[in-house]
VODREN-164486 format. One record per residue: x, y, z of N, C-alpha, C in turn; residue in three letters. Coordinates in steps of 0.05 Angstrom, whole numbers, plus 5000, padded with zeros to 4 digits. Layout:
<pts>
XYZXYZXYZala;...
</pts>
This chain:
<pts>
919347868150917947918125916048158130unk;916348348103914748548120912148538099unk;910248798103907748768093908348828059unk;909748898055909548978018911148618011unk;912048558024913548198012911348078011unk;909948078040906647758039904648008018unk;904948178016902148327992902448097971unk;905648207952906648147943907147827934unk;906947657956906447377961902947247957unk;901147497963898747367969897547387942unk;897747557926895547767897895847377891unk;897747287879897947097867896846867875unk;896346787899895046637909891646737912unk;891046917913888447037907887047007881unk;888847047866888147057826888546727831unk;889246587839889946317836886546217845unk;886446277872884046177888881546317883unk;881246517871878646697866877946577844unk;880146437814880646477795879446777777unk;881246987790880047217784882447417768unk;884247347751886547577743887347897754unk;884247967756884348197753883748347785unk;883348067803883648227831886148307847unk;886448537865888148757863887548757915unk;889948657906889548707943888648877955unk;887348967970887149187988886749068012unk;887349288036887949238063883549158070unk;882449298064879749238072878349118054unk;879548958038876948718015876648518037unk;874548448028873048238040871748088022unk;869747808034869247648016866247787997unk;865648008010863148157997864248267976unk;866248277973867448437948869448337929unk;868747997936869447807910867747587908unk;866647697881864247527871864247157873unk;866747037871867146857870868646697898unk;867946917923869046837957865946717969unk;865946407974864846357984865346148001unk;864146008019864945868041867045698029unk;867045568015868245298000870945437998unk;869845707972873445807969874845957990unk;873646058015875446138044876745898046unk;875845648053877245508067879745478045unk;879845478017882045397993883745648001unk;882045878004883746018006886246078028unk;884445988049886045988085887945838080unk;887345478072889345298059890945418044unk;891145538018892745638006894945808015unk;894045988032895446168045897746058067unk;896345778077898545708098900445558085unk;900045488065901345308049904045488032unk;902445688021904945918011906946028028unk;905846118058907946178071908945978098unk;908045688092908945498108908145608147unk;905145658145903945728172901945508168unk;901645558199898245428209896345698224unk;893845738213892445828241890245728250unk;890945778282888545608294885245828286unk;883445618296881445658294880246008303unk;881045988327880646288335882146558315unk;885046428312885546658299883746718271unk;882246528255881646558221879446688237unk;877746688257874946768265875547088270unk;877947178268878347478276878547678255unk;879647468233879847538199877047678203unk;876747928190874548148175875548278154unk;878248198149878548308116880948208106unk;882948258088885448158079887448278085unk;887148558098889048728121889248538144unk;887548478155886048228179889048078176unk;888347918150889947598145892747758141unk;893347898123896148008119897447998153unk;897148228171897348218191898347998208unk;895647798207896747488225899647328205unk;898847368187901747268170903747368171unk;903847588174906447768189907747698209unk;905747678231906547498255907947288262unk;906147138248907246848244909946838239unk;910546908207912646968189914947048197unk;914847138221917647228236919547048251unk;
</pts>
């Protein structure tokens, strides 16, 4: 799976979990740059994400996450 498929896979799960329509992926968003990312919704969101593309990550890997390029990335991985 490459990176334009999980983009592609994630916007929707984002607008789902932000409840935000109008947010728009980028490789360097972070939770400072969605008003509605806070502790509670990372974890919905992490959940969410493993759940859409049928992964787990361990603890160390979510602690390396610094943006949604970050998570795209480890889902790539996985995904193969």
């Amino acid at each position: 799976m490459d990176r334009a498929d999980i983009i592609k896979r994630l916007e929707p799960v984002m607008r789902d979990v932000f409840d935000d329509d109008d947010i728009q992926y980028r490789d360097d968003l972070t939770a400072k740059d969605v008003e509605e990312w806070d502790s509670l919704s990372h974890i919905r969101f992490i959940v969410a994400v493993e759940k859409a593309f049928r992964i787990r990550f361990t603890s160390s890997e979510m602690e390396g996450f610094n943006s949604v390029g970050d998570l795209v990335d480890a889902v790539a991985k996985k995904a193969t």
